[in-house]
N, C-alpha and C positions, 0 to 999 in steps of 0.2 A: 533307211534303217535296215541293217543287216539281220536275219532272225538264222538264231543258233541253233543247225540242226543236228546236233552232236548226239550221238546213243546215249540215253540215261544208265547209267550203271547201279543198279540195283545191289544197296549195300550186304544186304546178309549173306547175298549169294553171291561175292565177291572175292572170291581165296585168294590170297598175292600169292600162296603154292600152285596155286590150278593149272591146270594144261590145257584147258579148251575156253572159248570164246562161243558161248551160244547167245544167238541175238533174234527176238521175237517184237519186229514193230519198232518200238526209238528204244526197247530195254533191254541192254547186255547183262548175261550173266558168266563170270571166270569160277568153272568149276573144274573139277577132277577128270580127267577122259576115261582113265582104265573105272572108276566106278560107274559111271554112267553106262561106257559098255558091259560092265559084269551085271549092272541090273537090265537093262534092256539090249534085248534081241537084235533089234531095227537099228540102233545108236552103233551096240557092236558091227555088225554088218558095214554102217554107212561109214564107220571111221576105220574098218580094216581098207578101203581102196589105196591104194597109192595118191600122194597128193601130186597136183601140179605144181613143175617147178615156180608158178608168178602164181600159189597161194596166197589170198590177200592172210594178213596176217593182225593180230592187235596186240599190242605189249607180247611181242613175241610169239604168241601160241594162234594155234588156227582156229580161224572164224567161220561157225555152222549157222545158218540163217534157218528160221522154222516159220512156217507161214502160219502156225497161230496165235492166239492173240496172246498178249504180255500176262493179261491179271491171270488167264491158266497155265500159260508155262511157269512162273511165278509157283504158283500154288505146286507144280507138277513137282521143279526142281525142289523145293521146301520139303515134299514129302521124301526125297531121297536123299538131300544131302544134310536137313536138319532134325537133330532127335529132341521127338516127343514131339513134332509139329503136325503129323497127322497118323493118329493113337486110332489102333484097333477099337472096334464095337466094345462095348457100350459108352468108350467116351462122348462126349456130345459136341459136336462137331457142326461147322457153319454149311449150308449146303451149296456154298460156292466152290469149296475147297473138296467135298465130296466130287462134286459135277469135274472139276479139271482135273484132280486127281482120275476120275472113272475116263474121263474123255482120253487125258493122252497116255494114261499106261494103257489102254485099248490099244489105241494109235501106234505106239513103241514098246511093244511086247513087255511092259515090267507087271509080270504075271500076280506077283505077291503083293502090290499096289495095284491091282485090278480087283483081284477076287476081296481086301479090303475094303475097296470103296463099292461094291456089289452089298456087300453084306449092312454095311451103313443106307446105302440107297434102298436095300428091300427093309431095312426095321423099321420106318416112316410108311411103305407102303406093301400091305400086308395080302394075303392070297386066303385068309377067311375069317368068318366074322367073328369067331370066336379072338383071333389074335388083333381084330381092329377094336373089339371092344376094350381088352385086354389093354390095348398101348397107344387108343388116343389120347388121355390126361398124360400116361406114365414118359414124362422127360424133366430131364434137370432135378431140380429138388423133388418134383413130384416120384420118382421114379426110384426115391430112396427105402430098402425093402425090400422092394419090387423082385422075383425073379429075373434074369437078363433076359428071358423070352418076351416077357412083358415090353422092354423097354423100347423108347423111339431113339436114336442118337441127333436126331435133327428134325429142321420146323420149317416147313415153307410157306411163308408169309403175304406173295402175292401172288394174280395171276400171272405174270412173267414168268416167276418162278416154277409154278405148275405148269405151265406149258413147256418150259425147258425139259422137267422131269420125262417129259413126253418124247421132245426131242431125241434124251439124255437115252433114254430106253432102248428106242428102235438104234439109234446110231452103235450103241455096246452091245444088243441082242440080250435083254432083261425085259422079254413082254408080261413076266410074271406080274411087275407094278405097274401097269398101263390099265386096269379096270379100276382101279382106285384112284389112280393120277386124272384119268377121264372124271370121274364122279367129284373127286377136287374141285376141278376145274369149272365143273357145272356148277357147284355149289357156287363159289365164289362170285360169279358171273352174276347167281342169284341175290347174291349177300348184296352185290355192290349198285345193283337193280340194274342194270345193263340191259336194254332192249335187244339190243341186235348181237347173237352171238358171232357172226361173223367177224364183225369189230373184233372182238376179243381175240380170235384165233388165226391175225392177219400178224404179219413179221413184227417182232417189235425188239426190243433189248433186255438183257436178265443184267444188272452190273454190268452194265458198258460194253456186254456179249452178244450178238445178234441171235435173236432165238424165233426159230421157223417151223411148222412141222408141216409133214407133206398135202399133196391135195387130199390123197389118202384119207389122213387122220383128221380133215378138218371135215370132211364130209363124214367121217364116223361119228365124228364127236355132235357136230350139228343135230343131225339123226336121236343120236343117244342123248341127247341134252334135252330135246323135246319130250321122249319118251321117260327120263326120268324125273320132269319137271310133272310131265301126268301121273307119275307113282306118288309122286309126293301127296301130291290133292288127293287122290281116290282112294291108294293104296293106304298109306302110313297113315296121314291124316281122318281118312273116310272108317278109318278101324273102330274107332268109338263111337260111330253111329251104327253102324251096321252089324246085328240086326238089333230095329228098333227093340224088340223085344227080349231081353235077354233069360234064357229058359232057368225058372226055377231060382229067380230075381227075391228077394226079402223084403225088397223095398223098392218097388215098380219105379216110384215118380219123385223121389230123392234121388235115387241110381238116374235113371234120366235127365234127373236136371244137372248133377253135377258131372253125368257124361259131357250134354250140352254146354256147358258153363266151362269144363276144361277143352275141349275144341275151340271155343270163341277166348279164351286167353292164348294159345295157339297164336288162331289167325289175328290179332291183333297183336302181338308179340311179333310176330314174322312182317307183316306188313313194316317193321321198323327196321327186327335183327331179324333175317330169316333162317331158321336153324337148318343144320343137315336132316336131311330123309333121315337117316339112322338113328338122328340124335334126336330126334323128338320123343319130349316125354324119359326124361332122365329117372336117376334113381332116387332125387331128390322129390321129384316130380309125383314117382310111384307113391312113396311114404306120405306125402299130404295127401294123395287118393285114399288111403285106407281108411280117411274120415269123413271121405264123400260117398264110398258106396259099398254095397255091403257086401262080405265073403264071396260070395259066389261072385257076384260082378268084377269084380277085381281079381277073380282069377281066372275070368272067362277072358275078360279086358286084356291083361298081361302077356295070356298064353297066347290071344289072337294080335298086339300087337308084335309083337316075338316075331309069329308066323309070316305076319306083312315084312318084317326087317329082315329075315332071311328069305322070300322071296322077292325082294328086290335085291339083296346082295347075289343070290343065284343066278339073277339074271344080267349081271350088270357085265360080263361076257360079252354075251350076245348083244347088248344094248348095243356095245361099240365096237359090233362089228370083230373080236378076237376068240380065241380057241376057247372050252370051256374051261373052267378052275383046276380040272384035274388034270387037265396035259400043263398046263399054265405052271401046277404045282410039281411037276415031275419036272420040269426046265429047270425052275430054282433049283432044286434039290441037284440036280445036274452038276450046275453051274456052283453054286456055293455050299453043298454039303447037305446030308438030312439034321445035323445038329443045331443048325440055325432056323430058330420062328416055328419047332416044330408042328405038322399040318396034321387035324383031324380026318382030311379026309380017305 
């Protein structure tokens, strides 16, 4: 039995005017030459050489071969050749199409489909806590309202996916989202109760993509995963205990029990969904406290767990091994402008 191993020609991006043949893997795309070179650098370049005369050729025009994969060239050629297929921030956007978008306008200089998908990749992962508390809920309908600073334009789902982010990062030079992709990652690992992180951060596939990150960042994250698996216990959670006595207390042994009573809903909650470090103890959370303990406890509580959340967000740099927040926050601004996710610091 004969098996047909003909190129798949990929219909949207299929112009019977086109003049080039670009083929990634078994999928051909007939698109335009002179736009591909007027958007990218690298295209421009590679198609001014002179051809040889035994050019292999398909329906007439010349055939450019790219070594990577179909679902991101796909996504790359969609962002240039079709409108309204991949829409400026704050539209909400899949983070596959982010990822091949960021990866090959890197790759092939299309600078204004770079610095787009920069600005979609940093509103998912943010460089301080005021803008992570700001634009965890706020996407899709949630985010209707919303200032744009607030908002997220995409959601990642697994760890493949967080780990690609990581990838995604070092490969385009955006280590401003790597202390938050990191803490991602760790959560998730938690969520999913996963013993061995190494499992987690060994090759695997993002959508049919091979996604790897280096020795580097598996021994960062290792390191930093342990260390912020002990903030969780001590730091965030250990905040309502600590100290037993709370100064100038109304009600010693009501305040106490329902300190104690909200810790053990906690750790029996998490033994099932285990929340994020940050996210423990929400707003919904706070508001039933205000009829477990009295004024002062509740603001003593508040103020010190606050405290706990921003010094584990302070630290979560150094946790994995990357520069502090404030050179971190001076590369974005760099890289994508001060008007995007503006930083208090």
């Amino acid at each position: 039995m004969e098996v047909d191993n003909a190129p798949h020609r990929i219909p949207e991006l299929w112009f019977d005017d086109g003049s080039l043949i670009v083929q990634a893997g078994d999928s051909q795309f007939r698109v335009h030459r002179s736009i591909l070179a007027a958007c990218s650098a690298v295209f421009k370049d590679m198609l001014s050489f002179p051809q040889p005369a035994d050019e292999q050729l398909v329906d007439d025009c010349p055939l450019v071969h790219l070594t990577d994969s179909p679902e991101e060239v796909t996504v790359f050629l969609k962002a240039i050749f079709v409108p309204d297929y991949f829409m400026p921030f704050p539209a909400n956007t899949e983070y596959e199409i982010i990822r091949g978008c960021l990866r090959l306008s890197h790759k092939y200089g299309v600078e204004h489909l770079r610095l787009r998908a920069l600005i979609h990749l940093s509103s998912g992962l943010r460089t301080t806590l005021s803008q992570y508390d700001d634009a965890r809920y706020c996407y899709g309908s949630e985010a209707l309202g919303r200032p744009q600073s607030d908002m997220k334009s995409w959601q990642a789902l697994d760890a493949p996916s967080e780990m690609s982010s990581i990838q995604l990062a070092r490969e385009v030079d955006a280590p401003w989202v790597l202390p938050l992709a990191f803490y991602v990652l760790s959560n998730s690992l938690v969520q999913r109760g996963t013993t061995s992180a190494k499992e987690v951060v060994r090759e695997t596939t993002c959508n049919g993509i091979s996604v790897a990150i280096s020795a580097e960042d598996q021994d960062s994250f290792l390191s930093g995963h342990i260390r912020q698996v002990q903030f969780r216990a001590t730091g965030v959670l250990g905040c309502f205990l600590d100290p037993v006595k709370i100064p100038n207390c109304k009600s010693p042994m009501r305040c106490l029990e329902g300190r104690l009573s909200a810790t053990n809903r906690v750790c029996r909650t998490d033994s099932i969904f285990p929340s994020s470090p940050l996210d423990v103890w929400n707003e919904d959370a706070w508001d039933e406290f205000e009829e477990q303990f009295c004024s002062t406890c509740l603001a003593f509580l508040r103020a010190r767990h606050q405290s706990k959340r921003r010094e584990l967000w302070d630290d979560l740099p150094k946790m994995y091994g990357l520069p502090p927040w404030e050179e971190l926050e001076k590369m974005k601004v760099a890289a994508i402008g001060p008007q995007w996710f503006p930083s208090e610091l």
